[in-house]
C-alpha positions, 0 to 999 in steps of 0.5 A: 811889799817889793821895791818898784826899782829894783824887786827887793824886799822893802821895808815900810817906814813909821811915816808912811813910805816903803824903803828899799835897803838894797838900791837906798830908794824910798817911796813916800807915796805908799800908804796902805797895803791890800792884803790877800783877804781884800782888807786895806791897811792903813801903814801909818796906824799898823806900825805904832800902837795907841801911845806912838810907841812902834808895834812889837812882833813875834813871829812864830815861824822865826822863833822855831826857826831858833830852836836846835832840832836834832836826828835823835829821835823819829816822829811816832806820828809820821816818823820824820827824823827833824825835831825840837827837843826840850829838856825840862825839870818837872818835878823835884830836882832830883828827879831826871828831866824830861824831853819834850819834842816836837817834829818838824815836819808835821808839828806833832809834838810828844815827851819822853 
């Protein structure tokens, strides 16, 4: 959700408000949100898991985003330049390491 205020992405509170960090305002009146399927959330029972303790995320668009790409080497399927690569032992130790990549641009992903 966006601040009221001044338009800034806000982020949600464990009690049930929106705090903006950029103008230091925090809405307590915001209980649940709608999201783009109609469904409403209730904030309070969406941010802690059964014991209290709060909910654990991973996005996986922010995990890629943390992976090195490199120019090296061009995609066999679109032939885009932007890709992951990954050196893996998959055999035995003395055998040469093997490069997974995936590209950027439209996922597709290979070894060599």
């Amino acid at each position: 959700m966006f601040c009221d205020v001044c338009g800034t992405l806000g982020y949600y509170l464990l009690g049930g408000g929106l705090e903006c960090k950029s103008c230091d305002t925090t809405d307590a009146a915001v209980k649940e949100i709608v999201l783009s399927t109609g469904e409403r959330v209730d904030i309070k029972k969406a941010l802690v898991t059964s014991t209290g303790e709060p909910e654990l995320r991973i996005f996986e668009v922010i995990e890629r985003l943390k992976m090195p790409t490199t120019d090296t080497y061009h995609c066999p399927k679109c032939e885009a330049r932007e890709s992951t690569c990954e050196l893996r032992q998959m055999d035995q130790t003395d055998e040469p390491e093997v490069a997974f990549l995936q590209c950027q641009v439209c996922w597709h992903g290979w070894r060599i």
